[in-house]
DOFI-615528 format. One record per residue: z, y, x of N, C-alpha, C in turn; residue in one letter. Coordinates in steps of 0.2 Angstrom, whole numbers, plus 5000, padded with zeros to 4 digits. Each point is the difference from the previous one (the first is absolute). Layout:
[rec [Z; Y; X]; [Z; Y; X]; [Z; Y; X]; 'a'] ...
***
This chain:
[rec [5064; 4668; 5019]; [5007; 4998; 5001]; [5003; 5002; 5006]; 'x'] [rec [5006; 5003; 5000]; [5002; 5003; 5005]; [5005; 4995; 5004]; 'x'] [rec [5001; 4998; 5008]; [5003; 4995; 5002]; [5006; 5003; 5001]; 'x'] [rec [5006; 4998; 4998]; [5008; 5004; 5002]; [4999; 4997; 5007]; 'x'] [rec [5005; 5006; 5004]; [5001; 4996; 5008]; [5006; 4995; 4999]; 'x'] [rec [5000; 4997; 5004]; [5008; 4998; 5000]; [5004; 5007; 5004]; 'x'] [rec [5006; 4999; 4999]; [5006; 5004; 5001]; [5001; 4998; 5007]; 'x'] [rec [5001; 5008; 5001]; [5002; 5001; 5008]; [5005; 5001; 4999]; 'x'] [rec [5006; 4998; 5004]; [5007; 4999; 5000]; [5003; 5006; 5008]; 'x'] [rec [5004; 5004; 4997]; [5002; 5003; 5006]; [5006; 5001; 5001]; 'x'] [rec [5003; 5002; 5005]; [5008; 4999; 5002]; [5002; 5005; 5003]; 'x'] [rec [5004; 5002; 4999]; [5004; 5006; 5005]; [4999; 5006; 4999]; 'x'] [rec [4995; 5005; 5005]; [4999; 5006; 4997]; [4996; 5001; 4995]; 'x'] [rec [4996; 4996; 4998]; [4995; 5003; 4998]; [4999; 4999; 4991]; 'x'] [rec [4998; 5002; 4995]; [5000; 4999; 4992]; [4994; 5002; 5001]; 'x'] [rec [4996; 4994; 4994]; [4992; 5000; 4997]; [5000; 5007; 4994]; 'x'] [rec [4995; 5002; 5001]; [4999; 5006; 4994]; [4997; 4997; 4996]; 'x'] [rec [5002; 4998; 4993]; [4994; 4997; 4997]; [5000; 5007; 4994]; 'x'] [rec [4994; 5001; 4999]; [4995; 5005; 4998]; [5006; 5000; 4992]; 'x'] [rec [5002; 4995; 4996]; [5004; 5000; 4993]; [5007; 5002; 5001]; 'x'] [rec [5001; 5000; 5004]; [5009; 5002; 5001]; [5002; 5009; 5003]; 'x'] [rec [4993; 5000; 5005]; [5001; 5009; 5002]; [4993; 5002; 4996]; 'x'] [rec [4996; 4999; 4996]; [4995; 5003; 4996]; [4995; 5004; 5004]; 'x'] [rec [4999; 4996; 5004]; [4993; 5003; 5007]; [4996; 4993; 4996]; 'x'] [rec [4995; 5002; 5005]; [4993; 4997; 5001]; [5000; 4999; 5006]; 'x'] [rec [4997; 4993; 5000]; [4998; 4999; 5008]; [4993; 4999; 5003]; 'x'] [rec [4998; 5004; 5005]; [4991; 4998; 5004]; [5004; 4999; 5005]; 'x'] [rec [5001; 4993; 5000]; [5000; 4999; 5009]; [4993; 4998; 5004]; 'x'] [rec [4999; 5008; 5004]; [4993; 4997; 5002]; [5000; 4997; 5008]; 'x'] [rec [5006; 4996; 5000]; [4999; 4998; 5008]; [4998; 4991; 5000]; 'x'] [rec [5001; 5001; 4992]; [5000; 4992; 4996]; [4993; 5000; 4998]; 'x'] [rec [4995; 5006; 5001]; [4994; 4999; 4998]; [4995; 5002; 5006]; 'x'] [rec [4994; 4999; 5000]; [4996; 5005; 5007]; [5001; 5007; 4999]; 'x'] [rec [5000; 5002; 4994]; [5000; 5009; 5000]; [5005; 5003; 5004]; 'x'] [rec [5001; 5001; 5006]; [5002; 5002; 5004]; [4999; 5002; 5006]; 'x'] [rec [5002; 5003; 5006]; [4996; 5003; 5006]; [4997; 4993; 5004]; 'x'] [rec [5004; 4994; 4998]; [5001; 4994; 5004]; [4993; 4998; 4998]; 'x'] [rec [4995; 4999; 4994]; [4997; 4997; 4998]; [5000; 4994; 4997]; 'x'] [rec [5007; 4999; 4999]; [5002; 4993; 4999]; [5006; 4999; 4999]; 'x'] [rec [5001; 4993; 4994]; [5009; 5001; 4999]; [5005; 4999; 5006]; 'x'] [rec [5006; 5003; 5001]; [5003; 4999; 5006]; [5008; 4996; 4996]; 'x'] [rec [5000; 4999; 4994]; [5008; 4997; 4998]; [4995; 4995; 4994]; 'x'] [rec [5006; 4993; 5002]; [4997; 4994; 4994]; [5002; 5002; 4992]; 'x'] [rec [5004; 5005; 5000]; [5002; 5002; 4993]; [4998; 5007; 4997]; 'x'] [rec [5003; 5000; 4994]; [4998; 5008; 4998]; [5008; 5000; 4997]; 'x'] [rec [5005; 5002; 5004]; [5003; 5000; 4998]; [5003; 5008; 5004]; 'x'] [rec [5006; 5002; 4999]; [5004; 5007; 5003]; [5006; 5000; 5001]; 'x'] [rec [5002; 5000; 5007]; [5009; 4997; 5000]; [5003; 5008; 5004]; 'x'] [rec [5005; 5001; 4999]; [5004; 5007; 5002]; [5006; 4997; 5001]; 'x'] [rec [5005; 5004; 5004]; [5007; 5000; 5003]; [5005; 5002; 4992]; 'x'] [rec [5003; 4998; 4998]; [5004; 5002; 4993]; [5000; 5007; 5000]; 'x'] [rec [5003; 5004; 5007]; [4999; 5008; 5000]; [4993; 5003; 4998]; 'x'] [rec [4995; 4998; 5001]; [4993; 5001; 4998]; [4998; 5000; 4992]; 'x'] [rec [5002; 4993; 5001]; [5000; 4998; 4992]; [5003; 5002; 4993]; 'x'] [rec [5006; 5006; 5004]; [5002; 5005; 4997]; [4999; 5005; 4999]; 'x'] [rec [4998; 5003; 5004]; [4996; 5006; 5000]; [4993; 4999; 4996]; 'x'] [rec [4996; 4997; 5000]; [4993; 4997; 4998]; [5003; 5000; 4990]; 'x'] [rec [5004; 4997; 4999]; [5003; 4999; 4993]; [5001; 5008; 4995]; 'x'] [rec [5003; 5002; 5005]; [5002; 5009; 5000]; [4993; 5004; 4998]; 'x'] [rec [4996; 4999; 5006]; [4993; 5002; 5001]; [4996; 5000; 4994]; 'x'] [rec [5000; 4992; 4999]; [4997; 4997; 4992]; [5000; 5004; 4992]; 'x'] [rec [5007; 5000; 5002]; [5004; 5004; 4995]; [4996; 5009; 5001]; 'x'] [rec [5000; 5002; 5004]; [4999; 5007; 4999]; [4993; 5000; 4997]; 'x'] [rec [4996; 4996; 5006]; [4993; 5000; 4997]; [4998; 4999; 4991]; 'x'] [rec [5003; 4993; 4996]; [5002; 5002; 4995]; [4998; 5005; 4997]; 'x'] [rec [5007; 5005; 5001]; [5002; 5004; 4997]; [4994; 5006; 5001]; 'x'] [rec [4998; 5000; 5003]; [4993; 5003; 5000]; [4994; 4998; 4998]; 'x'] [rec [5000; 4993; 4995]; [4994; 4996; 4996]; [4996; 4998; 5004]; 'x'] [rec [5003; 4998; 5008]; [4998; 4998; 5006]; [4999; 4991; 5002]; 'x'] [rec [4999; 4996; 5003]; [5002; 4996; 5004]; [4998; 5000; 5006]; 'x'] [rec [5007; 4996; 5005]; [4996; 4997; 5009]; [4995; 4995; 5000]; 'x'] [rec [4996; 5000; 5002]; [4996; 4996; 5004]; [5001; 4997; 5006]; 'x'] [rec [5003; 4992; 5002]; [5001; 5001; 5007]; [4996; 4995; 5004]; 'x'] [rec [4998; 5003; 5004]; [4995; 4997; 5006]; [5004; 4997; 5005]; 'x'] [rec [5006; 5000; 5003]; [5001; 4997; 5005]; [5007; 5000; 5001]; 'x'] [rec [5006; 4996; 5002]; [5008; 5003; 5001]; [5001; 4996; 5007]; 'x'] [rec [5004; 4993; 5000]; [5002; 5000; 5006]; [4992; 4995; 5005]; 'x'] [rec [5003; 4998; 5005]; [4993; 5001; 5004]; [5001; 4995; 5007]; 'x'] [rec [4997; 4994; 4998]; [5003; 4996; 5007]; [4997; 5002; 5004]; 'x'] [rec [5002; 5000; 5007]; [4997; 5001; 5007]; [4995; 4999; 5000]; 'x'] [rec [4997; 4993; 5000]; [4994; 4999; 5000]; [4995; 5002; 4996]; 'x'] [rec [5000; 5002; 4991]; [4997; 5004; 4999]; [5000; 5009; 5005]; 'x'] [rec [5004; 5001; 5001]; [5001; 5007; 5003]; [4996; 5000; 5008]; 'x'] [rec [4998; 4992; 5003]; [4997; 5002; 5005]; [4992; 4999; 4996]; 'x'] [rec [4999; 4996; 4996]; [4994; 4999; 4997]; [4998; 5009; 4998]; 'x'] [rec [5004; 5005; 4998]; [4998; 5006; 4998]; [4997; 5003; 5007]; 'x'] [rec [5005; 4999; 5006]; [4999; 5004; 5006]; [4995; 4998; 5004]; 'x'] [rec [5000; 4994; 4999]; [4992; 4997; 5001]; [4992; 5005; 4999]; 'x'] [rec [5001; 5001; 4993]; [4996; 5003; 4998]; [5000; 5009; 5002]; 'x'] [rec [5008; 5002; 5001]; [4999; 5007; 4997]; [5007; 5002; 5005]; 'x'] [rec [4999; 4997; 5009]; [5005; 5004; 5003]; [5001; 5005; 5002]; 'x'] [rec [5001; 5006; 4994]; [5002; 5006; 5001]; [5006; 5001; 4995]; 'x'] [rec [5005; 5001; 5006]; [5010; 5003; 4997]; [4998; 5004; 4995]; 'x'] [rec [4995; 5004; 5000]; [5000; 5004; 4993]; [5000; 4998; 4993]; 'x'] [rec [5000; 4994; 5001]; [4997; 4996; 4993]; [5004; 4994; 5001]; 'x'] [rec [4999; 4996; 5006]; [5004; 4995; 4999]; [5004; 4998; 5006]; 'x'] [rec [5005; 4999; 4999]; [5004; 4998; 5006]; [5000; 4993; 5003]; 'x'] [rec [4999; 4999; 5009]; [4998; 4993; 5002]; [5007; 4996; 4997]; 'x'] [rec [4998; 4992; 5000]; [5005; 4996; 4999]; [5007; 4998; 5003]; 'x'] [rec [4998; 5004; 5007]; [5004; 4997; 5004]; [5006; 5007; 5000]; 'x'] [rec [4999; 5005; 4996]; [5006; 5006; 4998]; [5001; 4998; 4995]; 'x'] [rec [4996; 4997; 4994]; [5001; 5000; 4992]; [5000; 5006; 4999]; 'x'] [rec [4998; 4999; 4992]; [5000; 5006; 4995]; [5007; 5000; 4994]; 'x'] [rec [5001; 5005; 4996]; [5004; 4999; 4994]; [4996; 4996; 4998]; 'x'] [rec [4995; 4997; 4998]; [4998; 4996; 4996]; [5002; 4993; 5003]; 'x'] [rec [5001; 4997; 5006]; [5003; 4994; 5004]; [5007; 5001; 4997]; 'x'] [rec [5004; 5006; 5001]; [5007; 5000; 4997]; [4999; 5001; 4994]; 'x'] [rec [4999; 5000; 4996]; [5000; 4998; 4992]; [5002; 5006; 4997]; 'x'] [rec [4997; 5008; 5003]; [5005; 5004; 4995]; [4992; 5004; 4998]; 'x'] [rec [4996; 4999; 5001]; [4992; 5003; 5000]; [4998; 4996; 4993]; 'x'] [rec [4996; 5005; 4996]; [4996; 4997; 4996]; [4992; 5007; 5002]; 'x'] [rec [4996; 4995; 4997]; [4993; 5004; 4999]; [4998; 4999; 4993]; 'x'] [rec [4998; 5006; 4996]; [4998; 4999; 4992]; [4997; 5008; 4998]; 'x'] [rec [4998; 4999; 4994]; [4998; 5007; 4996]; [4999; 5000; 4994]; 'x'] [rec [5000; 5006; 4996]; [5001; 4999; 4992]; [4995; 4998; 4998]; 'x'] [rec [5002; 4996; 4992]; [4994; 5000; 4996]; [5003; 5004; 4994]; 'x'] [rec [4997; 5003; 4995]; [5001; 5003; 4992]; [5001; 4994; 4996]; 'x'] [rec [5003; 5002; 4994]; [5002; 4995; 4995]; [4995; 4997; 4998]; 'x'] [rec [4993; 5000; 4999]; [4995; 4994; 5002]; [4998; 4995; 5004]; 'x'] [rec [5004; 5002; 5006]; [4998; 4997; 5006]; [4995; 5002; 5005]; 'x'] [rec [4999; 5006; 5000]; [4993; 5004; 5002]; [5004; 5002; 5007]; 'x'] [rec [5000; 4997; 5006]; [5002; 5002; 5005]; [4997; 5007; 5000]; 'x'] [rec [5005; 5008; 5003]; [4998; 5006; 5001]; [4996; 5000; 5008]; 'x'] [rec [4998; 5007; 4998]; [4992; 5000; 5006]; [5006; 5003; 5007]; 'x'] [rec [5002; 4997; 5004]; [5003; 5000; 5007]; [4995; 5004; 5006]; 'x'] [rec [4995; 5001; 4997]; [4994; 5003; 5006]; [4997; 4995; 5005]; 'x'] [rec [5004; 4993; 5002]; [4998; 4995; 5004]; [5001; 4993; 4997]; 'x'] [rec [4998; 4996; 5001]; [5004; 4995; 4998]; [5006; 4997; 5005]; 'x'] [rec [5003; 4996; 4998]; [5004; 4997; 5005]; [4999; 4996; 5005]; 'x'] [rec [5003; 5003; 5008]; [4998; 4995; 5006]; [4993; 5005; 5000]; 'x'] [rec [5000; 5007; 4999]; [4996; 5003; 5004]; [5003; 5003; 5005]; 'x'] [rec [4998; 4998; 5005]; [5006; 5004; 5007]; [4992; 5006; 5003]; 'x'] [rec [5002; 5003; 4998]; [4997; 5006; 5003]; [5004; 5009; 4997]; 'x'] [rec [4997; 5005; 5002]; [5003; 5004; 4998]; [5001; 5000; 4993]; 'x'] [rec [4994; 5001; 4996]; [5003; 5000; 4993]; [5006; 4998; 4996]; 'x'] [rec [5001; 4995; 5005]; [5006; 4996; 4996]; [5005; 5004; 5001]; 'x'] [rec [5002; 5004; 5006]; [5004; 5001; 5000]; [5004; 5007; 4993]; 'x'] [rec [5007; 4998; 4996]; [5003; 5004; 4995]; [4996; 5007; 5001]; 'x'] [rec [5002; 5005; 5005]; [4997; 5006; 5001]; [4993; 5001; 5000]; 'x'] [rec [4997; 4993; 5002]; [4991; 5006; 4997]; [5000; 5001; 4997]; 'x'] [rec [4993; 5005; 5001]; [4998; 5006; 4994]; [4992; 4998; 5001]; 'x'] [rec [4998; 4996; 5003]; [4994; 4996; 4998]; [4998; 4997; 4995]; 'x'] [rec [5005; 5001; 4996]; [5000; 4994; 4994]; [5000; 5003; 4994]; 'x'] [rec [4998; 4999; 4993]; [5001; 5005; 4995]; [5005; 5001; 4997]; 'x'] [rec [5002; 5006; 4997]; [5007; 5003; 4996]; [5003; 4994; 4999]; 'x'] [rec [4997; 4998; 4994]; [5001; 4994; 4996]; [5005; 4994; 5004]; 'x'] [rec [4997; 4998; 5007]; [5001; 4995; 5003]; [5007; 5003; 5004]; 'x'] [rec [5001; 5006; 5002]; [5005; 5005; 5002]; [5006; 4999; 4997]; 'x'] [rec [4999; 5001; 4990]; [5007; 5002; 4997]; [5000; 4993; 5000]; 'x'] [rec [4997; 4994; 4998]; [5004; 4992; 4999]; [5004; 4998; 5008]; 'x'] [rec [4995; 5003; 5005]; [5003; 4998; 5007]; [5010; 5003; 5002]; 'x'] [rec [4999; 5005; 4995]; [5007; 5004; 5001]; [5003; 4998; 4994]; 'x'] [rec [4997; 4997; 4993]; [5006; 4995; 4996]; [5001; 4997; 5001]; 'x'] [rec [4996; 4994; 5006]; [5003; 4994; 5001]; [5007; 5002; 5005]; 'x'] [rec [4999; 5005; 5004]; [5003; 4999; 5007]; [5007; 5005; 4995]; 'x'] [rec [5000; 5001; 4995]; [5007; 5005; 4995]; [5004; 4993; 4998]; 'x'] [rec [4994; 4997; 4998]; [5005; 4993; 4996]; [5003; 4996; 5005]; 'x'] [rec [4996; 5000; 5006]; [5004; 4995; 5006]; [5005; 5002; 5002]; 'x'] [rec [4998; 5009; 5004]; [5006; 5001; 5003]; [5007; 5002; 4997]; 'x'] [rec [4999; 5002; 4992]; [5004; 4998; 4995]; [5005; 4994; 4999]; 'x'] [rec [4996; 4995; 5003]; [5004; 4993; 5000]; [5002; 5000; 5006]; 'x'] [rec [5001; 5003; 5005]; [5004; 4999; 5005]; [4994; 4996; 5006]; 'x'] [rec [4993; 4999; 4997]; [4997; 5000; 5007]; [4997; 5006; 5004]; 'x'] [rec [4996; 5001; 5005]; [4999; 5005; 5003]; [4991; 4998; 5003]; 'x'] [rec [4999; 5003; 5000]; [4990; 5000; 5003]; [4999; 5002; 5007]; 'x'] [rec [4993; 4996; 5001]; [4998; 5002; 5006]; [4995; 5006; 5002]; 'x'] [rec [4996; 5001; 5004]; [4997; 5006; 5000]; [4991; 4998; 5000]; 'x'] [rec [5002; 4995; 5000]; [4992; 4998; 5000]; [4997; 4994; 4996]; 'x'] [rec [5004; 4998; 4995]; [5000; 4996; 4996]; [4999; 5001; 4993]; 'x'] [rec [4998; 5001; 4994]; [5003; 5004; 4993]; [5003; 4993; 4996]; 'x'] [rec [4999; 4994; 5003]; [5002; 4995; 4996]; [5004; 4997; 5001]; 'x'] [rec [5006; 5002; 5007]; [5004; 4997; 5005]; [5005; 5002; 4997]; 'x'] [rec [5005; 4997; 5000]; [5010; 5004; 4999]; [5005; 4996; 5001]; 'x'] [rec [5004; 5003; 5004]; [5007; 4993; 5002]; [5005; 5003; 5000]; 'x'] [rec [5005; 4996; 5000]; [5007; 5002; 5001]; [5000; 5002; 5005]; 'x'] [rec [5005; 5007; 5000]; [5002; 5002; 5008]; [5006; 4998; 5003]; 'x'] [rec [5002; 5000; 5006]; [5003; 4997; 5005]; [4998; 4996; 5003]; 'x'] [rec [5003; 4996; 5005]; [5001; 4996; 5005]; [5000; 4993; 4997]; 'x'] [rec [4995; 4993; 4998]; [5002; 4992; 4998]; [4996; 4998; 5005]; 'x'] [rec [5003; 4993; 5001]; [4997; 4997; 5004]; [4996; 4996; 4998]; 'x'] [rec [4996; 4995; 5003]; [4993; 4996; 5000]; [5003; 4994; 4997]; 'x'] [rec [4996; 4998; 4996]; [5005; 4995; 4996]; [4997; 4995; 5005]; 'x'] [rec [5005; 4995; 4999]; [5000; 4992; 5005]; [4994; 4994; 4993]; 'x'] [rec [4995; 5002; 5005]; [4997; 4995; 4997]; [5000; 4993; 5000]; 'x'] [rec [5003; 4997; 5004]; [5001; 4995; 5000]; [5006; 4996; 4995]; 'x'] [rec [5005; 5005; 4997]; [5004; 4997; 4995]; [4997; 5001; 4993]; 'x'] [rec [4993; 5003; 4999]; [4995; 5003; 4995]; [4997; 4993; 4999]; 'x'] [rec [5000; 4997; 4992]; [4998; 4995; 5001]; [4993; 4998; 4998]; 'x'] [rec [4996; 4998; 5003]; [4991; 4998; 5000]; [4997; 4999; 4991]; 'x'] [rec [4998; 5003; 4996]; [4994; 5006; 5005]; [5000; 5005; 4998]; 'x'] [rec [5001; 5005; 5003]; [5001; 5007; 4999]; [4996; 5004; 5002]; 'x'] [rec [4995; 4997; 5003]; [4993; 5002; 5002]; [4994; 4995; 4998]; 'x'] 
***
């Protein structure tokens, strides 16, 4: 038997993605140990985004679709405190930004995910997720063909949706521009 959570209630910027209304899949793996951290860093498993994300993401969905694809998503917005929990483990700006700058994923316009196939067979990305070393990054070529052309599907379908990539991530993408750090304090408990 499976426990439903109770419902996290949010306000302001931010809309919950539930996996039936934008037709993703969710691993949120900061709600389980499978992670750099070795342990869950959020009381839910749930995925919140700024509305402008949540649009893009929808768009996204839809392309992947149309390609007999689905998103996979691992991560969206990102409280401080998680984000020091990551830098705790892994203070390197190449991979994650300290707390005290934030990241897109703290403004809510960041998501982290990857395909699976209309079975649900997640494709071979060459690393898994939260491997912060080179491999990870889009451009290697330490990694196989295979894991090369889905790493340049994923990043067609996203930057098609109006996000944009990092250079050292395959599973990173956010709205571009300028947002600010959401105010966590008007953010209501618990969102971590």
């Amino acid at each position: 038997m499976t426990m439903r959570e109770p419902p996290v209630l949010v306000s302001g910027p931010l809309v919950e993605i539930r996996p039936e209304e934008y037709g993703v899949d969710l691993d949120i793996r900061y709600a389980t140990a499978d992670n750099i951290t070795g342990r869950p860093i959020y009381a839910h498993s749930r995925l919140f985004l700024r509305p402008e994300a949540a649009g893009g993401l929808r768009t996204a969905a839809e392309l992947a679709r149309a390609s007999g694809l689905k998103l996979v998503l691992f991560d969206g917005y990102r409280p401080t405190a998680a984000q020091a929990a990551l830098w705790e483990v892994c203070p390197d700006e190449n991979y994650v930004h300290p707390p005290w700058k934030g990241s897109m994923h703290t403004r809510g316009v960041a998501l982290d995910l990857t395909l699976a196939d209309r079975s649900g067979r997640r494709l071979d990305m060459g690393t898994p997720f939260d491997d912060m070393s080179p491999r990870s990054h889009p451009s290697s070529r330490e990694v196989g063909a295979e894991a090369i052309h889905n790493r340049m599907l994923l990043a067609g379908i996203m930057v098609s949706a109006g996000f944009e990539a990092i250079e050292t991530e395959w599973w990173h993408f956010h709205l571009p521009g300028e947002w600010p750090l959401l105010d966590e304090g008007s953010l209501p408990r618990p969102l971590m």
